[in-house]
C-alpha positions in Angstrom: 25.2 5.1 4.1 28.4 5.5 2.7 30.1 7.1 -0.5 33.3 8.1 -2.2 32.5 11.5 -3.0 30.9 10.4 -6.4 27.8 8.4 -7.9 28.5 5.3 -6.1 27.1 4.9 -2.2 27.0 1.8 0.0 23.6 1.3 2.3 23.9 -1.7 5.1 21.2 -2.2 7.0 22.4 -4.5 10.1 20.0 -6.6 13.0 22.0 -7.4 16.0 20.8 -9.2 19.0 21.6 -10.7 22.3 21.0 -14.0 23.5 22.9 -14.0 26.8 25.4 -11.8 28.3 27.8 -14.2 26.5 25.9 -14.8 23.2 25.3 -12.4 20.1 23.7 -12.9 16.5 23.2 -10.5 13.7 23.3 -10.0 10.0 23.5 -7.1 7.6 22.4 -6.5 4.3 24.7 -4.5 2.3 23.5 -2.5 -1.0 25.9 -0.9 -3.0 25.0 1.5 -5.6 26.6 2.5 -9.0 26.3 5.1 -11.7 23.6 7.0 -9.7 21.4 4.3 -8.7 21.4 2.6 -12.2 23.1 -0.7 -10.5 23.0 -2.3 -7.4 24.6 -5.2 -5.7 23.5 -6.5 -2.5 25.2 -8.9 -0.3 24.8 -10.3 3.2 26.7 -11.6 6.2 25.6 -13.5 9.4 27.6 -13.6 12.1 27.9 -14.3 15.7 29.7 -12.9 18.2 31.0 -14.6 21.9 31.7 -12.4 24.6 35.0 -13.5 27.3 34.1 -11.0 29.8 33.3 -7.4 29.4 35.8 -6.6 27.0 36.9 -9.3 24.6 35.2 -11.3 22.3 35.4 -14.1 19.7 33.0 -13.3 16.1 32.6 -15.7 13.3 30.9 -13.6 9.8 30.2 -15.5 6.8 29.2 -13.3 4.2 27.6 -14.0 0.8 26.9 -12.3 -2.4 23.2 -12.0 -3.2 22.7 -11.2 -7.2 26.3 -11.2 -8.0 28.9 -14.1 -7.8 32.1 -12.8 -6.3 32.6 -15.6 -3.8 31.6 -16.0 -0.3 33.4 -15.4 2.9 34.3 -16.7 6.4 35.8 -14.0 8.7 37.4 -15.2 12.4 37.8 -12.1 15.0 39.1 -11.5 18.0 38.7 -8.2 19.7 39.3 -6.3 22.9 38.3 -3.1 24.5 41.0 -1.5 27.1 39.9 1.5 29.0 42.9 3.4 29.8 41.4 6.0 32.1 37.7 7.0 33.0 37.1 9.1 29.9 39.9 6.9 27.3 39.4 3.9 25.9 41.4 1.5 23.1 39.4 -1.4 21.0 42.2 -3.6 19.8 41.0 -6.3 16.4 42.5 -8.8 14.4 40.6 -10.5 11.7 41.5 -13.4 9.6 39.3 -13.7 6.6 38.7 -17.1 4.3 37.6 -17.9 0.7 37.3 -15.7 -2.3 34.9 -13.3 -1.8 37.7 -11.6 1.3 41.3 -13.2 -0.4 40.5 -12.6 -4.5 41.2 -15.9 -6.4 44.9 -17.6 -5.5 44.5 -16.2 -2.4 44.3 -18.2 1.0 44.5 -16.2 3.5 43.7 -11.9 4.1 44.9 -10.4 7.6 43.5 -7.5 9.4 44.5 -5.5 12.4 43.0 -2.3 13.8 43.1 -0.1 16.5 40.6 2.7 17.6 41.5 4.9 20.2 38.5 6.7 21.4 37.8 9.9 23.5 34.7 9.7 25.7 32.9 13.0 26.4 30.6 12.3 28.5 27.8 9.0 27.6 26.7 10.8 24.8 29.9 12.0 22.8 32.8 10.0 21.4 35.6 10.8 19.5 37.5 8.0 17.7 40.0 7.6 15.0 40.5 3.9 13.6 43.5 3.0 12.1 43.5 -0.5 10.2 45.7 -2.5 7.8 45.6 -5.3 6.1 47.1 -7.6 3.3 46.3 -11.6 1.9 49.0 -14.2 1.6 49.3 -14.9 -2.1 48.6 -10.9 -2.8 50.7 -9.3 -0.2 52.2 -7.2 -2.5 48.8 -5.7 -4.4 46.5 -6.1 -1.8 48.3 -4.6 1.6 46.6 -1.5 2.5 46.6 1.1 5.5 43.3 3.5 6.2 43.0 6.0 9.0 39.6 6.6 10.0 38.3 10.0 12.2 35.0 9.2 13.3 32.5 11.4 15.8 29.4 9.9 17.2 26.4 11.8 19.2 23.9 9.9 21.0 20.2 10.8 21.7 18.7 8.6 23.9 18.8 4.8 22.3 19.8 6.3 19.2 23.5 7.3 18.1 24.4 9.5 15.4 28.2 8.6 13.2 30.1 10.8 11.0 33.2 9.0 9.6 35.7 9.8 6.8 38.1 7.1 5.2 41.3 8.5 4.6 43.6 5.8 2.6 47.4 6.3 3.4 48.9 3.8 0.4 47.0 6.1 -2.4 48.1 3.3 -5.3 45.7 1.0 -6.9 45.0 -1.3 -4.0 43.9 1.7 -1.8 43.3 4.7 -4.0 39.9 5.8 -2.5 38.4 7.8 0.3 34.9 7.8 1.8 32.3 9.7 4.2 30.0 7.9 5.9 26.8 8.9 8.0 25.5 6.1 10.1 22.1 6.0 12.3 21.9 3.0 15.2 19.1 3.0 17.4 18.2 0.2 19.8 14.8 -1.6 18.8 
C-alpha cells in the first residue's frame, strides 16, 4: 500500500509469472482510495516482459481504467541491471509511455528515465534509492518532474518485506506530493 500522509492510499495487487527463462506475464490491479475510503478507483495493467540475457529486458504494459474513464495506456521499457561489484548493483530504465491515460490530452508522447543504485547486504537485505524523471512532449513544461526514492527491503524466505518514501524534488504543481509505501511480495 501506499499513501501521501493523508486520507488517500493506493493498494495494487500484482500476479507475475514466468513462462520461460526468456518470457514473463503479469498484471496488477490498482485501487486507489479517497476521503477515507469513501471513493475508490481501480484500474489495471497487463504487461509482458522479455528477458535479453540476465540483465536486460524489453516490457510492453497496457493499462486501463476500470470504473473511471481517464484514458488507457501503452508503456514501452527497456531496462538493465549492472552489478558493479559483488555486493553493488545499478538497474538502469527508460520508459516511453502512449495515449491519454500516461500523456494527458494534447499530449503524444511522456518520457521516463530512472536509475536505482542498490546496496546488497547479504541475500536478504538491500538498500536502494531510485531516482526518476520524467516529462511528455506537448506538456514538457507542466508535466516534467524529478522524484528520489530511498527504499529498504528485508527478505524472509520467499517473501520480501519494502519500505519506500517518495520524496519530489520540483515541489510545484506537477510534483507537489510525497508518499510512504509498505510493500509485501512473496513467491506463490
Amino acid at each position: 500500500m501506499r499513501s501521501d500522509f493523508g486520507s488517500n492510499v493506493l493498494f495494487p495487487i500484482n500476479i507475475m509469472g514466468s513462462l520461460n527463462k526468456e518470457w514473463e506475464l503479469g498484471a496488477k490491479v490498482d485501487m486507489y482510495t479517497y476521503n477515507q475510503l469513501d471513493n475508490v478507483e481501480a484500474s489495471v495493467d497487463f504487461g509482458g516482459r522479455y528477458r535479453m540475457g540476465a540483465a536486460r529486458y524489453i516490457q510492453l504494459d497496457g493499462y486501463f481504467g476500470l470504473n473511471r474513464n481517464n484514458g488507457g495506456a501503452l508503456v514501452l521499457t527497456y531496462g538493465k541491471e549492472h552489478y558493479i561489484a559483488k555486493n553493488f548493483s545499478n538497474s538502469y530504465e527508460a520508459r516511453a509511455g502512449f495515449l491519454e491515460g500516461v500523456t494527458g490530452e494534447d499530449g503524444y508522447v511522456k518520457f521516463g528515465l530512472g536509475t536505482i543504485p542498490t546496496l546488497h547486504f547479504g541475500k536478504s537485505f538491500l538498500c536502494m534509492i531510485e531516482i526518476t524523471s520524467s516529462g511528455s512532449i506537448g506538456h514538457l513544461k507542466d508535466d516534467f518532474m524529478v522524484d528520489i526514492i530511498p527504499k529498504m527491503e528485508i527478505a524472509f524466505g520467499a517473501t520480501r518485506v519494502r519500505v519506500e518514501f517518495d520524496i519530489g524534488v520540483m515541489q510545484d504543481d506537477n510534483n507537489d506530493q510525497k508518499s510512504i509505501a509498505l510493500y509485501v511480495m512473496t513467491a506463490l
